[in-house]
N, C-alpha and C positions, 0 to 999 in steps of 0.2 A: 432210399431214405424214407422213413414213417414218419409222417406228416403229424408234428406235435397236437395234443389234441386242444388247445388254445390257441388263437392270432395273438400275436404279441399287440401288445399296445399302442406300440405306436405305429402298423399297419390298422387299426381301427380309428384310430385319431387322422391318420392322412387321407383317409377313407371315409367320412365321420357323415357324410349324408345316408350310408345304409347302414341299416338296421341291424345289429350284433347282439344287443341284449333288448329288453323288455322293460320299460320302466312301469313300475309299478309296488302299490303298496303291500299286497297280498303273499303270503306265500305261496307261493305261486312258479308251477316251470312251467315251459312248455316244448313237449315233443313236437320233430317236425320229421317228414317220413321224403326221402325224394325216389326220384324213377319210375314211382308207379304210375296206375295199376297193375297189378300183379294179381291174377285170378287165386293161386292159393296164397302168395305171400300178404300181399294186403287183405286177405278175407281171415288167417290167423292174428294179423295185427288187428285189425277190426275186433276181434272176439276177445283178443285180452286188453283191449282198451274199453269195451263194454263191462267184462266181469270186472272190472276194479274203477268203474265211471270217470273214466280218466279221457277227457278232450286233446284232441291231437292234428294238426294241421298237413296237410299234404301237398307238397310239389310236383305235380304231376307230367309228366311228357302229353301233350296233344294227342300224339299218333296212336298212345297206348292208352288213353281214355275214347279215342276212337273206335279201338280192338274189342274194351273192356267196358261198353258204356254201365251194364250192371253194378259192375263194381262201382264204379266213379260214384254211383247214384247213392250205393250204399253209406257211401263214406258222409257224400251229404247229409242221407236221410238219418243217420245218427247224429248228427249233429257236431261233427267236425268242418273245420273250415279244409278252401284247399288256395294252391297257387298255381301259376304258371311256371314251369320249367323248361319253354322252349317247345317245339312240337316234335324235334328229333335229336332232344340231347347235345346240339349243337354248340362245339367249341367256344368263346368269344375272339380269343387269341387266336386263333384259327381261320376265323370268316370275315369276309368283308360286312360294310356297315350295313350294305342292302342286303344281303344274305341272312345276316343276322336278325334285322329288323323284322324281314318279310316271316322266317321262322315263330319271332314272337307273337307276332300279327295271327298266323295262320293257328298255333295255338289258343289263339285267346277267343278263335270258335267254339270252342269246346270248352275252355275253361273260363269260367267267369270269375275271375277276382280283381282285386287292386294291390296285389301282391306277385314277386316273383322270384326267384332266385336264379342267379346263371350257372347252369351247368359248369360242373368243378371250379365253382366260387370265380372266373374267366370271363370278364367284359372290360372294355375297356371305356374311356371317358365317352366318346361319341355314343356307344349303345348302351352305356348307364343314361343319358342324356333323352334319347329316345325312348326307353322304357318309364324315365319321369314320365315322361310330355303326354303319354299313353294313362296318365293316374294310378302308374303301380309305384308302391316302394320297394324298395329291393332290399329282403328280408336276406342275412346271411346267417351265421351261427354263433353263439359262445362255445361250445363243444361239440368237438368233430371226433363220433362217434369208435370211429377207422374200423364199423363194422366189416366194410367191402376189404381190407387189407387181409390178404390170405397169412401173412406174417406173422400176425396179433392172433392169437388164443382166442375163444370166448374171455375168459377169467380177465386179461389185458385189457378187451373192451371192457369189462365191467368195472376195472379200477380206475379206468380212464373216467367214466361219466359217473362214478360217484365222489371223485377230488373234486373237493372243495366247491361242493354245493354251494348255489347263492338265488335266493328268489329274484325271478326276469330272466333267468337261464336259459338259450335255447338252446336244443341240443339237437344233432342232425344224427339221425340213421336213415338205412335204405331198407326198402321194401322191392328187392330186388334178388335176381339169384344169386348174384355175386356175393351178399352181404349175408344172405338167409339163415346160414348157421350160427354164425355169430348173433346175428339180430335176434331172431327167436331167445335163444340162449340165454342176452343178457335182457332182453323188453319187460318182461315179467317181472326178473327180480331187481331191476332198475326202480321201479313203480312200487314196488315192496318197500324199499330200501326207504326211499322217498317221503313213502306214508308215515313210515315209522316213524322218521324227524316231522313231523307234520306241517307237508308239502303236498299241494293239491298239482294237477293239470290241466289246466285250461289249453284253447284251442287261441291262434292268432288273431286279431281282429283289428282294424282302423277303420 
């Protein structure tokens, strides 16, 4: 089954401590990139979020900002935020609570934020709980991009994240292989599309 590219509502309301949209008065989206670094996929997102000055937030794996300190650096040094997404991709559904925790923990060597997301949107009460207690909030999506879905077209992704645009939008793609073709494909003329109704992007911040 293809994962509708909105949560339905009333999984955001039983859920309502993390973060889904952006309040805010601006027109304003904001992209969010997970799984990287990625030595060329994150360094072409990099270069068309530079040509078009568009801020963009990144979820990053530990282990692969370990691999990839350059990259990671770049991503700061332009002036994008990033989060934590675990240090090896790790389940929530999957792992126990110390498994889980010790994961986030060992990521947050390397990444410095007060944000995080759980890998494929999966934690349960206990490690949402500990991730508070740690001073992150747990940033999720308004639109799920379904760049990584071999199923979806380019063209598919693209109509997905341009229904029904709303400023405080976030929108999740990956900077990853699985997603590369689709992502490239639609990134650019997403940001295009965007301008045109005039919609800026900014990067995360609390």
């Amino acid at each position: 089954m293809i994962i509708p590219a909105r949560i339905p509502v009333l999984i955001q309301r039983f859920f309502k401590e993390r973060i889904w949209k952006i309040e805010t008065n601006q027109r304003e989206l904001f992209l969010t990139f997970d799984d990287g670094p990625h030595p060329r996929i994150t360094s072409a997102v990099l270069d068309i979020l530079k040509k078009h000055d568009a801020k963009a937030t990144f979820f990053c794996i530990g282990d692969r900002v370990k691999r990839f300190p350059e990259i990671y650096k770049r991503i700061l040094d332009e002036g994008h935020a990033v989060g934590n997404h675990t240090m090896h991709h790790i389940n929530g559904w999957k792992s126990g609570l110390d498994e889980y925790c010790n994961d986030v923990e060992q990521a947050a060597k390397y990444i410095k934020s007060n944000m995080f997301r759980p890998p494929y949107g999966r934690m349960n009460r206990k490690q949402f709980d500990y991730v508070a207690s740690k001073g992150m909030k747990t940033v999720m999506w308004t639109v799920l991009s379904g760049d990584y879905d071999y199923r979806l077209s380019p063209e598919k992704v693209y109509e997905r994240v341009i229904r029904d645009m709303q400023q405080g939008n976030i929108y999740l793609f990956h900077d990853s292989e699985k997603a590369e073709v689709n992502m490239v494909f639609v990134l650019e003329k997403f940001i295009e599309y965007a301008k045109r109704h005039d919609y800026s992007f900014s990067s995360i911040k609390f």
